[in-house]
VMD Tcl script that builds the backbone (N, CA, C; Angstrom):
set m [mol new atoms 375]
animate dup $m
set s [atomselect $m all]
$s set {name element resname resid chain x y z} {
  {N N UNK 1 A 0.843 -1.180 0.000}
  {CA C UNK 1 A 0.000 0.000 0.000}
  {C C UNK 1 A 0.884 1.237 0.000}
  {N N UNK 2 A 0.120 1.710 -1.284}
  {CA C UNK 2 A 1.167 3.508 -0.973}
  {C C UNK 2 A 0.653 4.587 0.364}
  {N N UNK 3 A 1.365 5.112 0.712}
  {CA C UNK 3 A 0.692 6.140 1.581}
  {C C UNK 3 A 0.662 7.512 0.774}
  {N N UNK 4 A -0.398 8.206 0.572}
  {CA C UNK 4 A -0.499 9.364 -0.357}
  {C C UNK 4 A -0.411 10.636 0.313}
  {N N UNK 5 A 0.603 10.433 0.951}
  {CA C UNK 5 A 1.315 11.498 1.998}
  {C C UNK 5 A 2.794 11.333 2.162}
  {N N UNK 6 A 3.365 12.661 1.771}
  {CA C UNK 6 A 4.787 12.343 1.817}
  {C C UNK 6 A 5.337 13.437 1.986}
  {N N UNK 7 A 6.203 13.770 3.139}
  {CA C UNK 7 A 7.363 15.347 3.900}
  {C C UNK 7 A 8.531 14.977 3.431}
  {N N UNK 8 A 8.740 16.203 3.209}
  {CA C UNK 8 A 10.320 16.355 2.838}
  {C C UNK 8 A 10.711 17.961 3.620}
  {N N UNK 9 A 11.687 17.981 4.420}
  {CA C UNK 9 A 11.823 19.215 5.190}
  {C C UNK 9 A 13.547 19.949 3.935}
  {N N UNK 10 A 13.652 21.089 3.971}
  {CA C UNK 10 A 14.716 21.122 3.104}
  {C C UNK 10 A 14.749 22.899 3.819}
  {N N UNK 11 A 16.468 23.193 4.158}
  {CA C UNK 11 A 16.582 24.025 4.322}
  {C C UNK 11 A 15.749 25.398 3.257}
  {N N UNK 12 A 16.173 26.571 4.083}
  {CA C UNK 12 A 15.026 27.453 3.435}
  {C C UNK 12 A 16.037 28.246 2.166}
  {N N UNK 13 A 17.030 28.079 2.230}
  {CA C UNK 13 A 17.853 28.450 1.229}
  {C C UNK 13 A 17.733 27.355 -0.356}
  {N N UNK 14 A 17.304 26.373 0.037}
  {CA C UNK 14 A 17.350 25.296 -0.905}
  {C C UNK 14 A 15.954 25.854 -2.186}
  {N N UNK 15 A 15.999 25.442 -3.477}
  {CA C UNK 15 A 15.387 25.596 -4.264}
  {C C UNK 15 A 14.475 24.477 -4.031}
  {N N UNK 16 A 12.918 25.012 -4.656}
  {CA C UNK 16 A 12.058 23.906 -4.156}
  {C C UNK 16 A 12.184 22.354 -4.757}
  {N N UNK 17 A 12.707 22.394 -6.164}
  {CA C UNK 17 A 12.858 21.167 -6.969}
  {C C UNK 17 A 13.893 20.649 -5.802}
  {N N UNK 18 A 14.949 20.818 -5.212}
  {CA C UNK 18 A 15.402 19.847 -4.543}
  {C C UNK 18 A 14.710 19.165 -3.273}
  {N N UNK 19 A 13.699 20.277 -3.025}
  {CA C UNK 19 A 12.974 19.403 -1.777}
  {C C UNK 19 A 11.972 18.164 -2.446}
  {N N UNK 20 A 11.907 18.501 -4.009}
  {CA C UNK 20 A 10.838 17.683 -4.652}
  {C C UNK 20 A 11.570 16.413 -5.394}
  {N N UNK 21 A 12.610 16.485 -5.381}
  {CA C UNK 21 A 13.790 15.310 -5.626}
  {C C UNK 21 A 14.219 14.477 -4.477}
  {N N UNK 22 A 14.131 14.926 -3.140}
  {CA C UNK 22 A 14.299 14.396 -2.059}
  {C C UNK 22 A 13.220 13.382 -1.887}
  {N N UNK 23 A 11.621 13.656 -2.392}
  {CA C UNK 23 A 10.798 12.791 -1.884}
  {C C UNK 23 A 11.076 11.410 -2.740}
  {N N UNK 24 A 9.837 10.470 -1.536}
  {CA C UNK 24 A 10.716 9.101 -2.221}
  {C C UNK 24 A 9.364 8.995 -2.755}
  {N N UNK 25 A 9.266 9.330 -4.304}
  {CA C UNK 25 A 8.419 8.640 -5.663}
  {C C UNK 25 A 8.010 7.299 -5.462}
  {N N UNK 26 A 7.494 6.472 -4.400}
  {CA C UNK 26 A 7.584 5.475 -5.333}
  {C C UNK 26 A 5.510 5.200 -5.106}
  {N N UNK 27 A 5.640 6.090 -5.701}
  {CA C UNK 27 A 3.637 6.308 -6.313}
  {C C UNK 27 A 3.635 5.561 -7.726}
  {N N UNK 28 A 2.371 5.197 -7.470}
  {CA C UNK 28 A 1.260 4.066 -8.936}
  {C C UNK 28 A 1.605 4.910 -9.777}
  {N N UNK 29 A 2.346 4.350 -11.445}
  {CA C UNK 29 A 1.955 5.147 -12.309}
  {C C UNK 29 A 0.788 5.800 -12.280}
  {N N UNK 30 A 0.818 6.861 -13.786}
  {CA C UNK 30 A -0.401 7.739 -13.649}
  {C C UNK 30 A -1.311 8.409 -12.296}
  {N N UNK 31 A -0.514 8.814 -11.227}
  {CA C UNK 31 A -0.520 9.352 -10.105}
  {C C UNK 31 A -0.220 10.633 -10.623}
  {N N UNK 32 A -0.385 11.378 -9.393}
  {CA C UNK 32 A -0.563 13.269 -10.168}
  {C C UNK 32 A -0.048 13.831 -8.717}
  {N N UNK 33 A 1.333 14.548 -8.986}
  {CA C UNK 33 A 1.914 15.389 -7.413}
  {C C UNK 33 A 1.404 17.379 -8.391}
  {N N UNK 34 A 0.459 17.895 -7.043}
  {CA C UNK 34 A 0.438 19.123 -7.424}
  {C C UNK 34 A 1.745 19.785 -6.584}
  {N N UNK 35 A 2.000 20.669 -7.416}
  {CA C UNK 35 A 2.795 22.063 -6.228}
  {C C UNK 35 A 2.870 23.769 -6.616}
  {N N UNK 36 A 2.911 23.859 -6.140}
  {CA C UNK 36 A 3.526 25.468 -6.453}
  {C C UNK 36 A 4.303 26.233 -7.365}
  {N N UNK 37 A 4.408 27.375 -8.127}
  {CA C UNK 37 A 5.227 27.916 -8.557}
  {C C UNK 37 A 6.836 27.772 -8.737}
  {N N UNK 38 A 6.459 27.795 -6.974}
  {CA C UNK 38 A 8.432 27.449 -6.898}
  {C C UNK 38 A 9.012 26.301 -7.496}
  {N N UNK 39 A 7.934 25.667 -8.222}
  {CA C UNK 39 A 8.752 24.060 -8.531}
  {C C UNK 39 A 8.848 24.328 -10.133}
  {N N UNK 40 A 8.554 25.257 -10.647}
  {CA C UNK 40 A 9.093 25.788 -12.165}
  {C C UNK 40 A 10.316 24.994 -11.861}
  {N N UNK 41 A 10.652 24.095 -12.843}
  {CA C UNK 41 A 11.224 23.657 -13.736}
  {C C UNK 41 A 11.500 22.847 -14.460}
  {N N UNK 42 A 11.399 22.766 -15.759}
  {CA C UNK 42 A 10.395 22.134 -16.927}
  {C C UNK 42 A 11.513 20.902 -17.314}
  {N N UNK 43 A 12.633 21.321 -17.175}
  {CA C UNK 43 A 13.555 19.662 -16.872}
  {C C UNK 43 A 13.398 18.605 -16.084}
  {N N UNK 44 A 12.980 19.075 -14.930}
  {CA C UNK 44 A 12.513 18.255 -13.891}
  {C C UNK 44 A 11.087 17.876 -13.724}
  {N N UNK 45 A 10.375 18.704 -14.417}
  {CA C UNK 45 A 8.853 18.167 -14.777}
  {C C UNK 45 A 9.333 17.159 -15.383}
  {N N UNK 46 A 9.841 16.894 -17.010}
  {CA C UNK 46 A 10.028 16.183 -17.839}
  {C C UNK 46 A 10.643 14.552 -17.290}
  {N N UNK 47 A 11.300 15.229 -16.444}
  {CA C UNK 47 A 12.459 13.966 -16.038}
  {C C UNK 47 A 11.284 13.014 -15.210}
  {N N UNK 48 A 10.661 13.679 -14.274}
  {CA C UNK 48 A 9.471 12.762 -13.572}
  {C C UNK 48 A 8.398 12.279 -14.517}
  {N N UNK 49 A 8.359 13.545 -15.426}
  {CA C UNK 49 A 7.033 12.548 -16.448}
  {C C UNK 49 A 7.900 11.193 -16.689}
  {N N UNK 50 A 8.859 11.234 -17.539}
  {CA C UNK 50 A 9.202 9.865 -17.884}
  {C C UNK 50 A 9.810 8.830 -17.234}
  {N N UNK 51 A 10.561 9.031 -16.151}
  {CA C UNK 51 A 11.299 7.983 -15.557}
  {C C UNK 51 A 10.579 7.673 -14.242}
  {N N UNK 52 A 9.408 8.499 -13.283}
  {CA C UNK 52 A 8.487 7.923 -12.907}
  {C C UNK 52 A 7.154 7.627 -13.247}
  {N N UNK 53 A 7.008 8.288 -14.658}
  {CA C UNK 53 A 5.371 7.638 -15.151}
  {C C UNK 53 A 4.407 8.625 -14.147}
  {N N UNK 54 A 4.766 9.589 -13.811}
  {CA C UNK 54 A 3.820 10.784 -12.852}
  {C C UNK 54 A 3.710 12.034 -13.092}
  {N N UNK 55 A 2.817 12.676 -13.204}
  {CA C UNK 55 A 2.097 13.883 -13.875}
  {C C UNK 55 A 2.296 14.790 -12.744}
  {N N UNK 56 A 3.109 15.813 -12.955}
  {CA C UNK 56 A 4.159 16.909 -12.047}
  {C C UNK 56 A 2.559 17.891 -12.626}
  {N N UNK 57 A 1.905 18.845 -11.639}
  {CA C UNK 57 A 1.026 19.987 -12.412}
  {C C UNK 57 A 1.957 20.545 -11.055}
  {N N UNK 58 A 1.774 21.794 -12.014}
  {CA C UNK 58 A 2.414 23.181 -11.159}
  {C C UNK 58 A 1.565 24.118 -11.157}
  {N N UNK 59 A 1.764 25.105 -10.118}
  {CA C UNK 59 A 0.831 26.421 -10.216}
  {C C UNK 59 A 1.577 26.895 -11.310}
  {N N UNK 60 A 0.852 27.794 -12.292}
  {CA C UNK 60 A 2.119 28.437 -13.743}
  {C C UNK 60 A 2.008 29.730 -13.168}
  {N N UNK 61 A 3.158 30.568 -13.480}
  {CA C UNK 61 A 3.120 32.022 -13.631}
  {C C UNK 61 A 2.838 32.378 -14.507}
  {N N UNK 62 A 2.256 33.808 -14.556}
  {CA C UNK 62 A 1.505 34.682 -15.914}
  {C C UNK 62 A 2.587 34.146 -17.165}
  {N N UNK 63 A 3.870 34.411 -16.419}
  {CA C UNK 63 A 5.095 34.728 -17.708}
  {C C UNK 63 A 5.585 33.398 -17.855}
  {N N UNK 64 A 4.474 32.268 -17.400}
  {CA C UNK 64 A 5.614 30.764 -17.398}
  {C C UNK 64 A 5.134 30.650 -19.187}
  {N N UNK 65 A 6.713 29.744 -19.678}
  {CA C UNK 65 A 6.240 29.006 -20.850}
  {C C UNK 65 A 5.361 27.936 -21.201}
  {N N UNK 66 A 4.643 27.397 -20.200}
  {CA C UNK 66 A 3.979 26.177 -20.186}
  {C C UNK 66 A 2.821 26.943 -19.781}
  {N N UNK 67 A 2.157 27.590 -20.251}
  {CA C UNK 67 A 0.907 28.226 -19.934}
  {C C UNK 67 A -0.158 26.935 -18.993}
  {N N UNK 68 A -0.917 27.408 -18.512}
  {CA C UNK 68 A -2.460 26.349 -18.534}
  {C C UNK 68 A -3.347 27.209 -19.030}
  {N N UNK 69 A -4.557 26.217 -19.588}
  {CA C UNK 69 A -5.931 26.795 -19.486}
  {C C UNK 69 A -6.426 27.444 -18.954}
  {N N UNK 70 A -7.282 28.241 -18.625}
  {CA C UNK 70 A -8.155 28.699 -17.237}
  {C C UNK 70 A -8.690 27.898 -16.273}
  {N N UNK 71 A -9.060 27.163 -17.388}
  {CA C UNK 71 A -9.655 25.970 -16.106}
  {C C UNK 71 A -9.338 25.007 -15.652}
  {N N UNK 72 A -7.843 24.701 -16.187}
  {CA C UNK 72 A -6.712 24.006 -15.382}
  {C C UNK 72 A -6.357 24.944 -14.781}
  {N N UNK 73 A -6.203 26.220 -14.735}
  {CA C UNK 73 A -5.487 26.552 -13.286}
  {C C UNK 73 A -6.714 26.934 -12.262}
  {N N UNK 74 A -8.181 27.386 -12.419}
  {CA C UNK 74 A -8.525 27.213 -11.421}
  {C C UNK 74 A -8.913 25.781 -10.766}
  {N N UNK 75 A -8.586 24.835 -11.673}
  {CA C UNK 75 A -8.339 22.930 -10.839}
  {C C UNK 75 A -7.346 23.205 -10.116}
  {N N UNK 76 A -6.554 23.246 -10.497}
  {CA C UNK 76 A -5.300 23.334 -9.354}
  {C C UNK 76 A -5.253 24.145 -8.242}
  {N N UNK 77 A -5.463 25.626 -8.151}
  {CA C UNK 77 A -6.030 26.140 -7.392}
  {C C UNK 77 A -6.995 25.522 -6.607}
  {N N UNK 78 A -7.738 25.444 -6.569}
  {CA C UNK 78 A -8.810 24.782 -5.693}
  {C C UNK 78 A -8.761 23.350 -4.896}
  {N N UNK 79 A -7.257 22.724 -5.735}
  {CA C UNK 79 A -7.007 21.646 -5.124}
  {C C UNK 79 A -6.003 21.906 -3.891}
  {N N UNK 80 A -5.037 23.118 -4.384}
  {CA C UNK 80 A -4.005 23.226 -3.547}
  {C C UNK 80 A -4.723 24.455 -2.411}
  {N N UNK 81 A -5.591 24.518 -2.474}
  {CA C UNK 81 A -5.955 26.003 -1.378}
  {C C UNK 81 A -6.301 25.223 0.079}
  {N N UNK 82 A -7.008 23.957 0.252}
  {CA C UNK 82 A -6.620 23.433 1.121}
  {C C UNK 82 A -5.366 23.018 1.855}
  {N N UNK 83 A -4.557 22.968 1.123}
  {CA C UNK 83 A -3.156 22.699 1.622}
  {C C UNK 83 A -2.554 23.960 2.144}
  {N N UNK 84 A -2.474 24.628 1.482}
  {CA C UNK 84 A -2.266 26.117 1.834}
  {C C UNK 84 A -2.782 26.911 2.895}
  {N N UNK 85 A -4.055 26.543 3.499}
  {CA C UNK 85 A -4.614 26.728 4.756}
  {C C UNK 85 A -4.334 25.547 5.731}
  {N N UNK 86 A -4.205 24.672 5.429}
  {CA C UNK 86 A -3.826 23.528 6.457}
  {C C UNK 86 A -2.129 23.608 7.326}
  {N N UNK 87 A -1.186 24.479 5.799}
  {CA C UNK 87 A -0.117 24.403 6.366}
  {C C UNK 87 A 0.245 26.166 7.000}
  {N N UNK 88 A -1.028 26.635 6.862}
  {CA C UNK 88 A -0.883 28.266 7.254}
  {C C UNK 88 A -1.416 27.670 9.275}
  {N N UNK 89 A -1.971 26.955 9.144}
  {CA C UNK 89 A -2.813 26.553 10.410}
  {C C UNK 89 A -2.082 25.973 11.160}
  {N N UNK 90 A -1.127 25.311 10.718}
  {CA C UNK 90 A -0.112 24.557 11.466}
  {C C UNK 90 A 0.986 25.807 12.137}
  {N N UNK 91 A 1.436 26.457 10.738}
  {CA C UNK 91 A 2.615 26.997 11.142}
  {C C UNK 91 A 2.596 28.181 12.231}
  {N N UNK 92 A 1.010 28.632 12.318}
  {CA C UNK 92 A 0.755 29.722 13.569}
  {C C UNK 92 A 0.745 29.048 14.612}
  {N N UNK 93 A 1.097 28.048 14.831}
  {CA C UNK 93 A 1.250 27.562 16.394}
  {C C UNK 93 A 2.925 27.181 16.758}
  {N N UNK 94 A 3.750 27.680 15.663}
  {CA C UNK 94 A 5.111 27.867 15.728}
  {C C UNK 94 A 5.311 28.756 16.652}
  {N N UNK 95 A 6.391 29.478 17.481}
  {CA C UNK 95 A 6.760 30.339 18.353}
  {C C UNK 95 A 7.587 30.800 17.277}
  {N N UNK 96 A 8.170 32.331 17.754}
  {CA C UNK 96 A 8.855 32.865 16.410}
  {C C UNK 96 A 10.388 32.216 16.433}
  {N N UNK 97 A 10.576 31.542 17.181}
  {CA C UNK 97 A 12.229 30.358 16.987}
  {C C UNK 97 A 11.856 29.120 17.509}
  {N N UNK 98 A 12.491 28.467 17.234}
  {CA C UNK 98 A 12.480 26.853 17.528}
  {C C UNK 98 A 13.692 26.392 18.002}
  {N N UNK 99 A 13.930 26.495 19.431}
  {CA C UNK 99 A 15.632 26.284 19.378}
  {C C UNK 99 A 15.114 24.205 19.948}
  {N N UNK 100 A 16.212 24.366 18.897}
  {CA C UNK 100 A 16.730 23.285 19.312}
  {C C UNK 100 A 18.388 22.264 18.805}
  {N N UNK 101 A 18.989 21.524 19.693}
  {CA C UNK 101 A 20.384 21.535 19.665}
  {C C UNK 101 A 20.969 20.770 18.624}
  {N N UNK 102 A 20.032 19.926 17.904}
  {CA C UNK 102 A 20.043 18.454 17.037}
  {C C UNK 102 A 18.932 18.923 16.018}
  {N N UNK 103 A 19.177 18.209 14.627}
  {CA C UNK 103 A 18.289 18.180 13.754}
  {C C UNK 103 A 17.228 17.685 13.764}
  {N N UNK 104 A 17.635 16.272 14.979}
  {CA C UNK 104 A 16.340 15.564 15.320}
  {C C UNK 104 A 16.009 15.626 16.300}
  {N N UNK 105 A 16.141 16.997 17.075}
  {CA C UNK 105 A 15.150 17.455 17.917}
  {C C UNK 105 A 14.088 18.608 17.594}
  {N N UNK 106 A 14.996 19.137 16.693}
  {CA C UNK 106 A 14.383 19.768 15.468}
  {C C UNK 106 A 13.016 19.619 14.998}
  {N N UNK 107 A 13.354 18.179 14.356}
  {CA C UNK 107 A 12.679 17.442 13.443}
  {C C UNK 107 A 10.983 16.813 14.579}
  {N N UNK 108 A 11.286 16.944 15.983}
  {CA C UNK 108 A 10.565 16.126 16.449}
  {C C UNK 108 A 9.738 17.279 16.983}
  {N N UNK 109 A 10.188 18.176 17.467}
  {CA C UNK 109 A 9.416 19.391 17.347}
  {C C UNK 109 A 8.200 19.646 16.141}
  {N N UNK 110 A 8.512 19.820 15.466}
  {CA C UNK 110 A 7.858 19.886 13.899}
  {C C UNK 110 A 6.873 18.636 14.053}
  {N N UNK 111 A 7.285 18.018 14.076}
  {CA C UNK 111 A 6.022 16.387 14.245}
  {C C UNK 111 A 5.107 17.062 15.263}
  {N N UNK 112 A 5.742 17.217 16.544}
  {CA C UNK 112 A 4.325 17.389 17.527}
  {C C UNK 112 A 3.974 18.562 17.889}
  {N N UNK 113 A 4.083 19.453 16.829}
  {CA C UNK 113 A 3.224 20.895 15.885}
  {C C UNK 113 A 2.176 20.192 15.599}
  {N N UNK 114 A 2.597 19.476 14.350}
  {CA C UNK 114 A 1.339 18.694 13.683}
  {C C UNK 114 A 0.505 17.695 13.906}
  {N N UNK 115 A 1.223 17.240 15.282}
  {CA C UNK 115 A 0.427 15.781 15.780}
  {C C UNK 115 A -0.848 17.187 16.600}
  {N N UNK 116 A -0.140 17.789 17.289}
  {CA C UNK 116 A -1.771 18.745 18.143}
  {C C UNK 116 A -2.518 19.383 17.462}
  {N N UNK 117 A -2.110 19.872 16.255}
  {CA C UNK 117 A -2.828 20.764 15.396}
  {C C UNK 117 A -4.034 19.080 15.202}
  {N N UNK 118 A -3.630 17.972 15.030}
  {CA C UNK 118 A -4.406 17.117 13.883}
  {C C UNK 118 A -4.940 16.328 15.545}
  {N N UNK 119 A -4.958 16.516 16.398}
  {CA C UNK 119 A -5.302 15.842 17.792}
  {C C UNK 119 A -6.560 16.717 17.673}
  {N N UNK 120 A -6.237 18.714 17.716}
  {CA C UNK 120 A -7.156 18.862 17.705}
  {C C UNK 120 A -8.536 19.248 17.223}
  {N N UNK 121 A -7.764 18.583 15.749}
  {CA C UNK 121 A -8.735 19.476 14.402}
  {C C UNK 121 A -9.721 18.146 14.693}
  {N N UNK 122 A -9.463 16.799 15.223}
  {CA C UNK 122 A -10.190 15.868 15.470}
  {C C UNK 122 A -10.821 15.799 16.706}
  {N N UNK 123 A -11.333 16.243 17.583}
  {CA C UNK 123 A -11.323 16.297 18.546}
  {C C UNK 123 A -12.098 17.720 19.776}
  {N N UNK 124 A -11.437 19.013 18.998}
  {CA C UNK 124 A -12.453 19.984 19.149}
  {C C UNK 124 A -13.198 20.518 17.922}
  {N N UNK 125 A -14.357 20.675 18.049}
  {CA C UNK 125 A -14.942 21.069 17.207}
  {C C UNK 125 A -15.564 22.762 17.308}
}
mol reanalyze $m
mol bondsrecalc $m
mol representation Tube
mol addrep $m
């Protein structure tokens, strides 16, 4: 069974295609990853169309060469606006630093952000 959920944390200096090269692909052909703008770039679209058999859609910019339709981009839009509030919802319960001494204390921090946010999106109503 695939799980159709997949994190990749990537410093904030990093370009987004490398946080999108980090994840581990291994999704059903003809599977579909949406993302954002920041993942413009049409080599790396290409490279996933063919060597994983998976349909990369991006948000496009006005000035991208790969235009969409209208009504492919308000699909996409509307798919990704949940995500976009889910991860706006999470991240306001950040404090404005996160110290911590290890990556994977770091890292475990960040988990139980999202384990209470999802404790209590289930839970209080």
């Amino acid at each position: 069974m695939v799980s159709p959920w997949n994190l990749s944390l990537s410093l904030c200096e990093a370009h987004d295609t490398r946080g999108l090269k980090a994840l581990p692909l291994n999704l059903p052909p003809a599977s579909t990853i949406y993302g954002d703008a920041g993942y413009t770039d049409y080599q790396a679209e290409d490279e996933i169309s063919e060597t994983e058999q998976v349909s990369l859609e991006i948000m496009r910019k006005k000035n991208s060469l790969r235009s969409d339709e209208p009504y492919i981009a308000y699909i996409k839009q509307h798919l990704r606006h949940p995500i976009e509030t889910l991860f706006s919802q999470i991240t306001q319960r950040f404090p404005k630093s996160i110290h911590a001494v290890t990556m994977d204390g770091f890292l475990m921090k960040i988990a139980a952000f999202i384990i209470v946010h999802t404790l209590e999106s289930a839970f209080i109503v």
